[in-house]
Structures are given as C-alpha cells and as structure tokens.
Biopython code that builds the backbone (N, CA, C, O; Angstrom):
import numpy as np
from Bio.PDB.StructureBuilder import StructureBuilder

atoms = [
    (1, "UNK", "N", (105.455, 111.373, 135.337)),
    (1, "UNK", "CA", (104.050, 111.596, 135.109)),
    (1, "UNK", "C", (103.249, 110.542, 135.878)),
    (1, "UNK", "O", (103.745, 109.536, 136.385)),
    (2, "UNK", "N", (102.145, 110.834, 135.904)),
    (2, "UNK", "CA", (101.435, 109.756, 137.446)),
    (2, "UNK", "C", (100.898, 108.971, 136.485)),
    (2, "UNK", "O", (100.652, 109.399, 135.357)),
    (3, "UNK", "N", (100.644, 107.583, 136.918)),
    (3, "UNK", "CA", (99.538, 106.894, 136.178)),
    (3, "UNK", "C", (98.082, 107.324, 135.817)),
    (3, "UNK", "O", (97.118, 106.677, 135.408)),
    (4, "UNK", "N", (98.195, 108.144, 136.002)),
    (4, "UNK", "CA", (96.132, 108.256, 136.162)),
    (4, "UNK", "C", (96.360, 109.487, 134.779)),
    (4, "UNK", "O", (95.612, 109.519, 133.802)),
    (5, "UNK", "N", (97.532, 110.418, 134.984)),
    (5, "UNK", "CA", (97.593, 111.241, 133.601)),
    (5, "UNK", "C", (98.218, 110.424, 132.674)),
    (5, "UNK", "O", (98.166, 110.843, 131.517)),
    (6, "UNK", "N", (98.935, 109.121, 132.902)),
    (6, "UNK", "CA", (98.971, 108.650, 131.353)),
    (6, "UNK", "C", (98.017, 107.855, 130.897)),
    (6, "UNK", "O", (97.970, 107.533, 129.709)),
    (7, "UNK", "N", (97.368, 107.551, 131.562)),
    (7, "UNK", "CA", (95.815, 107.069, 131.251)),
    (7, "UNK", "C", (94.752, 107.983, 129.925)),
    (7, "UNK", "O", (94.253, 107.872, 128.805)),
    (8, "UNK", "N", (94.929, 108.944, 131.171)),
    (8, "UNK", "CA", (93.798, 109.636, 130.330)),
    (8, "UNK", "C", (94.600, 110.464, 129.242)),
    (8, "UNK", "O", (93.949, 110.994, 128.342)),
    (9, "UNK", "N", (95.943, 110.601, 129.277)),
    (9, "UNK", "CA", (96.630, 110.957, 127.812)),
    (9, "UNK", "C", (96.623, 110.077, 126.498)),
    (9, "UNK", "O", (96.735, 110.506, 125.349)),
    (10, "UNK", "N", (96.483, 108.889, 126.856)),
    (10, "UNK", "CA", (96.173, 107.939, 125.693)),
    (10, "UNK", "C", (94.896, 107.997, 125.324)),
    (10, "UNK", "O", (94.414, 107.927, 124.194)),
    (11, "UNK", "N", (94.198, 108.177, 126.735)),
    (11, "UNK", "CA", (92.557, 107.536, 125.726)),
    (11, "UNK", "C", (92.205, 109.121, 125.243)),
    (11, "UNK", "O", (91.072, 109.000, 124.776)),
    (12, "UNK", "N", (92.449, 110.023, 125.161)),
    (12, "UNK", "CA", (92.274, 111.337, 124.473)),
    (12, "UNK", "C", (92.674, 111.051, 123.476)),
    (12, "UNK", "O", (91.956, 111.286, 122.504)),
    (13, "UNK", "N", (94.198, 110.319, 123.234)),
    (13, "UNK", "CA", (95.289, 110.302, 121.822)),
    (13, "UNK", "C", (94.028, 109.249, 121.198)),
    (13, "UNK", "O", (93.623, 109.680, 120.118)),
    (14, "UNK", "N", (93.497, 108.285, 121.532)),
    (14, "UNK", "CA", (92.544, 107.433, 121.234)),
    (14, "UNK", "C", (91.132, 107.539, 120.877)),
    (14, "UNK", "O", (90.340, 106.741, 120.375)),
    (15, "UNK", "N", (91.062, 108.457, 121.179)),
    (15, "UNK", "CA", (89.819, 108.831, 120.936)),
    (15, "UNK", "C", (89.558, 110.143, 119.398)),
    (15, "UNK", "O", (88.642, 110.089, 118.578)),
    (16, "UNK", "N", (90.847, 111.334, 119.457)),
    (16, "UNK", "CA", (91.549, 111.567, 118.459)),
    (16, "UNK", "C", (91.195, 110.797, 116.994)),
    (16, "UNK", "O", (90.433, 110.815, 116.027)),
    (17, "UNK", "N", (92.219, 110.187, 117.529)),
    (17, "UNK", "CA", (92.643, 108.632, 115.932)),
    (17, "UNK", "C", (91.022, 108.720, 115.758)),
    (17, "UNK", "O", (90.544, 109.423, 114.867)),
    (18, "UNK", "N", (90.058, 107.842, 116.809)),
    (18, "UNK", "CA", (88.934, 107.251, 116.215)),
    (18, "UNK", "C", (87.943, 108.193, 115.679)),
    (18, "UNK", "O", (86.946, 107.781, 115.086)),
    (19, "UNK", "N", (88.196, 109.544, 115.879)),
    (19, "UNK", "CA", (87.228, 110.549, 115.201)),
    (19, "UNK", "C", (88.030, 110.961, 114.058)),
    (19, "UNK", "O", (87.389, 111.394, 113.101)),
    (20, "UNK", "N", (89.567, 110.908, 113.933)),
    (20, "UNK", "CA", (90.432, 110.898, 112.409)),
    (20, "UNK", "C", (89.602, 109.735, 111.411)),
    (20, "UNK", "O", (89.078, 109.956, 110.319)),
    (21, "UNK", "N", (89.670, 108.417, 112.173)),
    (21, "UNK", "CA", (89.475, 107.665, 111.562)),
    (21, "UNK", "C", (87.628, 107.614, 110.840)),
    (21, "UNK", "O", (87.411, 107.509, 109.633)),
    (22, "UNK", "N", (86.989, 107.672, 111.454)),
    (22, "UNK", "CA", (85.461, 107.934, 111.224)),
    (22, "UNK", "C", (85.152, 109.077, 110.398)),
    (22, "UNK", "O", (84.452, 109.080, 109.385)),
    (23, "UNK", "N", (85.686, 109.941, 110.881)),
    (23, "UNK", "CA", (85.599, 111.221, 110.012)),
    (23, "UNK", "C", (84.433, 112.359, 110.706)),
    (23, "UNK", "O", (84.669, 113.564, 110.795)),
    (24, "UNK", "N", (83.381, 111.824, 111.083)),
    (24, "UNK", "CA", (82.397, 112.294, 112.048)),
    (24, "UNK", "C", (81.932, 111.467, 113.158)),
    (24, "UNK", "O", (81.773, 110.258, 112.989)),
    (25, "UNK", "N", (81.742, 111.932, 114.087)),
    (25, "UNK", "CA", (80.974, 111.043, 115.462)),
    (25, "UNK", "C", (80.471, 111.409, 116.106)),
    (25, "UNK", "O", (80.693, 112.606, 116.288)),
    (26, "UNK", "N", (79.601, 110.883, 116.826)),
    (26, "UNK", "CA", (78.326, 111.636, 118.292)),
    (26, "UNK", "C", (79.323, 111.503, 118.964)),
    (26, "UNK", "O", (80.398, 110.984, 118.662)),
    (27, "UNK", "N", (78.841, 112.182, 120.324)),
    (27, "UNK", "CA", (79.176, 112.162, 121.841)),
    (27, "UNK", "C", (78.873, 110.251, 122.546)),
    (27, "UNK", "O", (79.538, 109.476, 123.233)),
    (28, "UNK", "N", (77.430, 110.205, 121.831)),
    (28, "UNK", "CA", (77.440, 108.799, 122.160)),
    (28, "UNK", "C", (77.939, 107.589, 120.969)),
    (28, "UNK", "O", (77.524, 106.449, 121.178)),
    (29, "UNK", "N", (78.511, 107.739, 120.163)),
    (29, "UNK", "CA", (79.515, 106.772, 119.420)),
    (29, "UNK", "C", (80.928, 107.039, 120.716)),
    (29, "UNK", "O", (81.451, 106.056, 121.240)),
    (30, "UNK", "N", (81.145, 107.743, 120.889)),
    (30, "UNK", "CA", (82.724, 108.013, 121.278)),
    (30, "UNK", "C", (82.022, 107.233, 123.377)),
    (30, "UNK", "O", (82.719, 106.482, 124.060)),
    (31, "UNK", "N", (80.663, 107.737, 123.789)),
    (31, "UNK", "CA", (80.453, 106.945, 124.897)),
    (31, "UNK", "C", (80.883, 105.354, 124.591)),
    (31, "UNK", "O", (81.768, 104.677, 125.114)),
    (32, "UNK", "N", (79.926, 105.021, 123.552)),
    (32, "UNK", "CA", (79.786, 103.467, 123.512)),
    (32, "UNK", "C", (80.921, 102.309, 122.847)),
    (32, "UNK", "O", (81.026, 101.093, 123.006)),
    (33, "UNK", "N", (81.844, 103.484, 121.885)),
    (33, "UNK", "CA", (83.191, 102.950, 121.934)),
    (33, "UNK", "C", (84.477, 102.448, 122.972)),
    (33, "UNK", "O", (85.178, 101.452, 123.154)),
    (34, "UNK", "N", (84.280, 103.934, 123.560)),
    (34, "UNK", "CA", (85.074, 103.739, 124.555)),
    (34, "UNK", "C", (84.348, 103.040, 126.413)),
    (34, "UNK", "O", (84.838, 102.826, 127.522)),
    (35, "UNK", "N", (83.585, 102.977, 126.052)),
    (35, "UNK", "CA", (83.064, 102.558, 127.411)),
    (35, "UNK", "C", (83.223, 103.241, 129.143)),
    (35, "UNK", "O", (83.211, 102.796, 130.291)),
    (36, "UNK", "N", (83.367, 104.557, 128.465)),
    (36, "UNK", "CA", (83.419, 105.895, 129.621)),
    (36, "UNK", "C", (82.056, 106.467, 129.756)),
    (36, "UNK", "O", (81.230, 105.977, 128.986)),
    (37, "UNK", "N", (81.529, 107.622, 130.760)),
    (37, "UNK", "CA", (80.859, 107.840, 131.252)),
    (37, "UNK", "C", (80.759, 109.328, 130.081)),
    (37, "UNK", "O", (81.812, 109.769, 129.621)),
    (38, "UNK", "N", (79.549, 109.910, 129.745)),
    (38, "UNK", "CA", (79.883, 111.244, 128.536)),
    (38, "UNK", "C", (80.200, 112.099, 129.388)),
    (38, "UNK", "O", (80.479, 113.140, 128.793)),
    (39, "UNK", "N", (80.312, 112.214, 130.542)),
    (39, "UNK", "CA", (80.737, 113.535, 131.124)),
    (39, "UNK", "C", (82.585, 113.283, 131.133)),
    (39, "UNK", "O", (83.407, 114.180, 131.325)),
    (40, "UNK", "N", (82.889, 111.849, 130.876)),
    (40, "UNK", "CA", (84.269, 111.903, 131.163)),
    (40, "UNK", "C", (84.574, 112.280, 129.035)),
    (40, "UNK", "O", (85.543, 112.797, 128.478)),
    (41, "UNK", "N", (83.732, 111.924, 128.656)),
    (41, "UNK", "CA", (84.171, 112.109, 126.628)),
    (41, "UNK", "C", (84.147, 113.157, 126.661)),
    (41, "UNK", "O", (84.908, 113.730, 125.881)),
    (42, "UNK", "N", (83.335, 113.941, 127.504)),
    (42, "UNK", "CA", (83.033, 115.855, 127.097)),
    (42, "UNK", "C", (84.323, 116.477, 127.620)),
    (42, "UNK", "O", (84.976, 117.286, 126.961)),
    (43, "UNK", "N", (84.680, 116.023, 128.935)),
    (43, "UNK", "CA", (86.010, 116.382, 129.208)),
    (43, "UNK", "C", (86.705, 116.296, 128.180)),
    (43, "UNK", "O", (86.786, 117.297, 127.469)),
    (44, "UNK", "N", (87.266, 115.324, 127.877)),
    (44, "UNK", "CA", (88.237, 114.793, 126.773)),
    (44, "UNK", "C", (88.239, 115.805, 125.369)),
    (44, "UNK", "O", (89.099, 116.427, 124.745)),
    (45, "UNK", "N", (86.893, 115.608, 125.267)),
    (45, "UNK", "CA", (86.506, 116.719, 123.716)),
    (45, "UNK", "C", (86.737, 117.700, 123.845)),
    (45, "UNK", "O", (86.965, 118.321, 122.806)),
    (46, "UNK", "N", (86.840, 118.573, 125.360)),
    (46, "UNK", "CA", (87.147, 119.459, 125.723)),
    (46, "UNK", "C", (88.966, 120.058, 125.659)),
    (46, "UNK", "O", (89.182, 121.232, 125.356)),
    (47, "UNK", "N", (89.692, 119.458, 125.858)),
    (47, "UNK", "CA", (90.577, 119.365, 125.594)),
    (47, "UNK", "C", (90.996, 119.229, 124.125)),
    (47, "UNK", "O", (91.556, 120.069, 123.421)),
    (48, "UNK", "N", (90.599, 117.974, 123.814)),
    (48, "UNK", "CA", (91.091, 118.099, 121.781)),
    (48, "UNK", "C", (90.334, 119.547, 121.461)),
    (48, "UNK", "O", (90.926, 120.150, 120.566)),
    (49, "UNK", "N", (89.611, 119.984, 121.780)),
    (49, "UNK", "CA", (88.869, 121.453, 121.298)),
    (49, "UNK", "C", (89.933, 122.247, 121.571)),
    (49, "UNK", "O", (90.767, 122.561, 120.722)),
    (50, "UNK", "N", (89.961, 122.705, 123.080)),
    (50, "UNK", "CA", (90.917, 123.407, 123.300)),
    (50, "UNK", "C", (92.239, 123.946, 122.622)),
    (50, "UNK", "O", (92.793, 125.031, 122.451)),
    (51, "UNK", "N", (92.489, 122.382, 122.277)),
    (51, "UNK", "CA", (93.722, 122.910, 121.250)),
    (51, "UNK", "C", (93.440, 122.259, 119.946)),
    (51, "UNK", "O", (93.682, 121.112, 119.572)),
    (52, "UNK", "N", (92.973, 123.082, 119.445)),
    (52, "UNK", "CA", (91.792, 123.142, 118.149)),
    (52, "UNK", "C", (92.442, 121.948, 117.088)),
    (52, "UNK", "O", (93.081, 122.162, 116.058)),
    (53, "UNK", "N", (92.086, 120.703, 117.650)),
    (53, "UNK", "CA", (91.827, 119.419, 117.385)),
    (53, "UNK", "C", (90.988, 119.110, 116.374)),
    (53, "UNK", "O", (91.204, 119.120, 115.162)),
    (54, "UNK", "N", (89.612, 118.721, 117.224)),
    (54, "UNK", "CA", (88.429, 118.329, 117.183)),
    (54, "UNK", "C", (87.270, 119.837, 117.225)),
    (54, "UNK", "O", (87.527, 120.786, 117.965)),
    (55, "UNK", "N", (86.099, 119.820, 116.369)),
    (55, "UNK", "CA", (85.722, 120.788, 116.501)),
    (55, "UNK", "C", (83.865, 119.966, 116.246)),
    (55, "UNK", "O", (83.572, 118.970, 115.585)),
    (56, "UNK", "N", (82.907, 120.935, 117.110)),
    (56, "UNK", "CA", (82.012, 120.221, 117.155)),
    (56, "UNK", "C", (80.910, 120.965, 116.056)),
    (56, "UNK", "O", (80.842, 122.166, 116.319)),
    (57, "UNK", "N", (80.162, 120.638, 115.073)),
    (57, "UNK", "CA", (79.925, 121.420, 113.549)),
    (57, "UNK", "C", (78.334, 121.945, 114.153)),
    (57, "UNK", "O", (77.668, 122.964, 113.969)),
    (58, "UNK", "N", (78.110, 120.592, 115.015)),
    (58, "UNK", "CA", (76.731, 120.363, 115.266)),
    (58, "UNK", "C", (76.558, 120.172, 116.758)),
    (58, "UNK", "O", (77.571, 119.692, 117.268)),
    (59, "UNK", "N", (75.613, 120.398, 117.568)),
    (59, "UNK", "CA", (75.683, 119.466, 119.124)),
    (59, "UNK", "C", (75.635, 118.274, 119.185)),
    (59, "UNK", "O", (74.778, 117.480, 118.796)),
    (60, "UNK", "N", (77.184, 118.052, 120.009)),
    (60, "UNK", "CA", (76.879, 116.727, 119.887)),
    (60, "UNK", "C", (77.492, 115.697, 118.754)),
    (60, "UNK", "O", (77.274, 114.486, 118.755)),
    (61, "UNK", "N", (78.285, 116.386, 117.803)),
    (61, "UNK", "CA", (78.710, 116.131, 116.306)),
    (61, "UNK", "C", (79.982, 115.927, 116.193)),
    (61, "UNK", "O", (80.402, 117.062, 116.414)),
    (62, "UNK", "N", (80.937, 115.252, 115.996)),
    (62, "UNK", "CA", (82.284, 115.773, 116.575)),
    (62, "UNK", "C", (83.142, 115.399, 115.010)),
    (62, "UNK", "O", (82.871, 114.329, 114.465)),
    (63, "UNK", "N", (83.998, 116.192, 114.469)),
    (63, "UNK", "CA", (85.089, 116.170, 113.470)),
    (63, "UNK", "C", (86.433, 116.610, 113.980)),
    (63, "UNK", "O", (86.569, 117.430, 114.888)),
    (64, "UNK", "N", (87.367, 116.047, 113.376)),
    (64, "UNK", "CA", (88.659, 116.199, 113.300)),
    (64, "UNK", "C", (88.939, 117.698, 112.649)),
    (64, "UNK", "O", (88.438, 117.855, 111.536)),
    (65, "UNK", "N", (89.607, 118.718, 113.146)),
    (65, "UNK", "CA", (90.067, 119.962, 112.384)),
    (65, "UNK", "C", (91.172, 119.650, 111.234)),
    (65, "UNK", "O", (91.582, 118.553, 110.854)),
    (66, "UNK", "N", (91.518, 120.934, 110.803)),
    (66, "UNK", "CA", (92.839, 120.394, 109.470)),
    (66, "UNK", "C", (94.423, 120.881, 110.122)),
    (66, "UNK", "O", (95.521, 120.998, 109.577)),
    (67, "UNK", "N", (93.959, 121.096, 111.544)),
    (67, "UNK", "CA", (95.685, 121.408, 112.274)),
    (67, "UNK", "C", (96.484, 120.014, 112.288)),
    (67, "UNK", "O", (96.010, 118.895, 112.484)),
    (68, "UNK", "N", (97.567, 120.302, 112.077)),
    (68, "UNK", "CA", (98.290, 118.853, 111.750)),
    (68, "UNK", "C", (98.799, 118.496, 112.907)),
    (68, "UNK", "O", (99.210, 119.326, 113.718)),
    (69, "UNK", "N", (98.826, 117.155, 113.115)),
    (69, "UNK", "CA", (99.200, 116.456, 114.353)),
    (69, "UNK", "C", (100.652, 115.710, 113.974)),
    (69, "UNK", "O", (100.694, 115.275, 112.823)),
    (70, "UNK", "N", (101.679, 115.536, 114.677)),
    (70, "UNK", "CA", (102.420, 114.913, 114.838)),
    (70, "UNK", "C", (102.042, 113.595, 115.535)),
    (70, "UNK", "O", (101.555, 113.671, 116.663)),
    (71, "UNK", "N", (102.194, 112.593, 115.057)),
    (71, "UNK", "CA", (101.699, 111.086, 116.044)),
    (71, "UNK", "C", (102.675, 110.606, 116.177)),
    (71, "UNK", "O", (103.644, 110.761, 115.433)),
    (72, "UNK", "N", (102.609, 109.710, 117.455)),
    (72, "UNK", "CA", (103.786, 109.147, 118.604)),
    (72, "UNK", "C", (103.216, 108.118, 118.815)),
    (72, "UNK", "O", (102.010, 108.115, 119.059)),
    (73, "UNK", "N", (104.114, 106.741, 118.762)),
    (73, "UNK", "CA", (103.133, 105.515, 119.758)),
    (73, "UNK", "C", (103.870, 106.033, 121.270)),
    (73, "UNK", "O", (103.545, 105.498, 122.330)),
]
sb = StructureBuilder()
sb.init_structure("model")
sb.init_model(0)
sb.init_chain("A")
sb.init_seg("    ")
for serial, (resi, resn, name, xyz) in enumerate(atoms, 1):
    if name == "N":
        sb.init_residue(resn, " ", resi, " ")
    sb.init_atom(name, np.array(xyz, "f"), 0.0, 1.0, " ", f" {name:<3s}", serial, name[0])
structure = sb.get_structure()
C-alpha cells in the first residue's frame, strides 16, 4: 500500500473514533481538530458515509451510525 493511502486510511479511522467519541460534530470541529483543509474532511465524510459509517442528520452535522465496526490499531 503507498504511503499517501496509509495516511489518509488512518486519519479517516481518526476522524471516525473522534465523531464515536463526541457523539455529534460540524464539518468545522472535524476542520479545526484535525488541521485539514474541509474539502479534504468532506472527502473523508464522504467515504465513512459511503459505507454507512457516519451519517449527516443536519448540514454540516455529522454522527456516528449504529453499523458495527470492528477496530484495529
């Protein structure tokens, strides 16, 4: 796997956890946490969506779904 996809496979897995952990979050909590650009978080959200992860209630709103995750360090 290249460096640049295990990059951005963690900070997705990371970003995950921190909306598990919060329970709800903006687009800009998850900007100013992670210190990425929101077009690179929307990507990302895009993906946890995709595979119905994360689901957005509100614009802009972001929660954890109730599909169960297996976690890996």
């Amino acid at each position: 796997m290249k460096p640049s996809t295990n990059r951005m496979l963690t900070r997705i897995k990371s970003i995950y956890v921190f909306i598990r952990e919060k329970g709800t979050v903006t687009t800009q909590e998850l900007v100013d946490e992670f210190g990425i650009t929101p077009r690179t978080i929307q990507r990302d959200l895009n993906v946890l969506a995709y595979n119905d992860l994360v689901k957005s209630t509100h614009r802009g709103i972001w929660t954890t779904t109730e599909k169960k995750v297996k976690m890996s360090s």
